[in-house]
C-alpha positions, 0 to 999 in steps of 0.5 A, a space after each residue: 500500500 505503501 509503495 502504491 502512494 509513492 508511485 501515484 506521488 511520483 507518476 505527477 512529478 515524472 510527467 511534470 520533468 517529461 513535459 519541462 524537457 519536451 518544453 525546452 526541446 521545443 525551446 531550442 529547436 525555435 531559437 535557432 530558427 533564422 528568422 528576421 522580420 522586416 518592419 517598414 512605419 507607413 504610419 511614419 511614412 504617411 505623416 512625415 511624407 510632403 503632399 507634393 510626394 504623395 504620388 511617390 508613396 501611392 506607388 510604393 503603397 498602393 493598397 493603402 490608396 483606393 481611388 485617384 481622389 489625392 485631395 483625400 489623402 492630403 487631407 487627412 495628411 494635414 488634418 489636426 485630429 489625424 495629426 494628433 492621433 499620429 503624435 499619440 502613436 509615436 509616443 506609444 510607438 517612438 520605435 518598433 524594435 521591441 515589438 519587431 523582436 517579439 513578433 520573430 519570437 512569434 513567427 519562429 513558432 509558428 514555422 516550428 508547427 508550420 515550417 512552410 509558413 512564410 515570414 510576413 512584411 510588417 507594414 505598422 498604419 493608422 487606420 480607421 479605428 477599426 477595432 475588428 481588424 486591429 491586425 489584417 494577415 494576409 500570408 506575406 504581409 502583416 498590417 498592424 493598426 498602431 491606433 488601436 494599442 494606446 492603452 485602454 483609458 486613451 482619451 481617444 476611446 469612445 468605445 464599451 469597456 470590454 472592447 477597451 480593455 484589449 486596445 493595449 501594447 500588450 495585446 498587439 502580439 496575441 492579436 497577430 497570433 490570433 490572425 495566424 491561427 485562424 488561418 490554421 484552424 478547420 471551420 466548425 462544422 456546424 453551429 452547434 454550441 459545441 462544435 463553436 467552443 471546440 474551434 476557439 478552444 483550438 484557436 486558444 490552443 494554438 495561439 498557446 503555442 506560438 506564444 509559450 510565454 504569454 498569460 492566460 488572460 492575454 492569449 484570451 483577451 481577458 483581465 486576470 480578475 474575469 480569468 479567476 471568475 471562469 475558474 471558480 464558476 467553470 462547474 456551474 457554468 458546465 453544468 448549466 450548458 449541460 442541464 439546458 441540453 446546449 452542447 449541441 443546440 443550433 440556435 444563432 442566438 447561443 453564439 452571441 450570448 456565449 461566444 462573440 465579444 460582448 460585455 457580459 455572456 448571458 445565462 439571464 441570471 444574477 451571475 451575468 454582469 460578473 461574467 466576462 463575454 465569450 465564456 464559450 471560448 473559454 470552456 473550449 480552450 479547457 475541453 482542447 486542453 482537457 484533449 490534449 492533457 490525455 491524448 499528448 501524442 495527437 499531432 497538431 494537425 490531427 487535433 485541429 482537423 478533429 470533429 468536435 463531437 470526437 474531440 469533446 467525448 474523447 477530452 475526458 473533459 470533467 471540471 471541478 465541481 462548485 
């Protein structure tokens, strides 16, 4: 009896030092990946450029300049608040080189798991303030919206707070991993709740990957307080999807109370305004996690190819009751 307690003490520490070792394998192998990424400021370039040169940088940029109405341009060249927004960027961004060393740090993972993944372009811009695609990645050219990272209370935020809490420095880098991995990531194969949790469970997984490093909060664009609420309500938030038989309802209405990006998710109970939107990813994160803590030998490629329904039964996945 004796022996037996020491072998179920021993199993945890030996799987512990297996998986520190196969970290720093994978740690190893990364770092010695050539890699360098080539960051041009059009951001700089657009502000700093004379309106007599305009026609040169539409040449060298003309996917920036829909239309021939240079007037437009000009404009906004010389407009006040857009000058102002600029002067706010550079004080954020007075240099690329920390962020440029981070995002090689990130695309030598991403050619670990994908070594046929090309290095992009980094073209850094001021755009429209368009929070949905703060980052655009399109395989050799990354755009990075600089505008939308000033910090959450930037006076320029005329936004809802949950939206807020992400336009920081510290999000750029899970926003461009979260641009890679969806174009990794196999589409859901249906609506059903699960099988939505399941593919931002995926996505999760693999940002979680491509950057090792990174806190749980910042992989899921939550604070640390709304990741410690979905830890202590992670049984009931289960049990109320499985009682109200949800896992596998198609209802449209189920992604935008517990899926897209919203305030609060919504289980139209007291618990609500606690709760942090997309509570759905994060069970989905738990059940790939779940996956992957019991099948470790799944190559990625299966595991993101994997039907949900399959996925899930196989998870074992069983939260902790409240």
């Amino acid at each position: 009896m004796q022996l037996m307690k020491k072998v179920f003490i021993l199993l945890p520490l030996i799987f512990m030092v297996f998986s520190c070792d196969e970290k720093s394998k994978v740690a190893k192998a990364v770092e010695e990946i050539p890699l360098e990424i080539q960051v041009e400021r059009f951001d700089k370039l657009f502000f700093e450029t004379p309106p007599a040169k305009l026609g040169e940088l539409k040449v060298k940029y003309p996917y920036f300049f829909p239309g021939n109405d240079d007037g437009v341009w000009i404009e906004k060249m010389q407009h006040p608040q857009w000058r102002e927004l600029y002067q706010e960027v550079q004080k954020t961004f007075p240099d690329f080189e920390k962020e440029t060393t981070q995002l090689e740090d990130l695309f030598k993972h991403v050619k670990y798991y994908y070594p046929k993944t090309p290095t992009p372009k980094v073209v850094t811009l001021i755009s429209e303030m368009d929070y949905s695609n703060k980052v655009i990645y399109a395989d050799s050219l990354l755009l990075v919206s600089l505008e939308l990272y000033l910090g959450k209370d930037h006076r320029f935020y005329q936004f809802p707070e949950y939206l807020k809490q992400n336009f920081t420095k510290s999000q750029l880098l899970p926003d461009v991993a979260t641009a890679v991995a969806e174009e990794k990531v196999k589409a859901p194969e249906n609506n059903s709740l699960m099988a939505l949790m399941v593919y931002f469970g995926k996505e999760l997984y693999l940002k979680s990957l491509f950057l090792p490093d990174a806190s749980e909060a910042d992989l899921i664009g939550f604070t640390p307080e709304q990741i410690a609420w979905c830890k202590e309500n992670e049984g009931y938030i289960w049990r109320y999807f499985v009682e109200g038989e949800l896992l596998y309802d198609t209802d449209p209405k189920l992604a935008n109370r517990f899926i897209n990006p919203a305030p609060f998710s919504k289980f139209y109970l007291e618990i609500d305004n606690e709760s942090p939107g997309r509570i759905g990813q994060w069970i989905g994160w738990q059940i790939v996690k779940s996956y992957m803590d019991n099948h470790s030998k799944t190559p990625l490629s299966q595991l993101l190819e994997m039907n949900s329904k399959t996925l899930f039964e196989a998870s074992r996945y069983k939260p902790k009751k409240d």
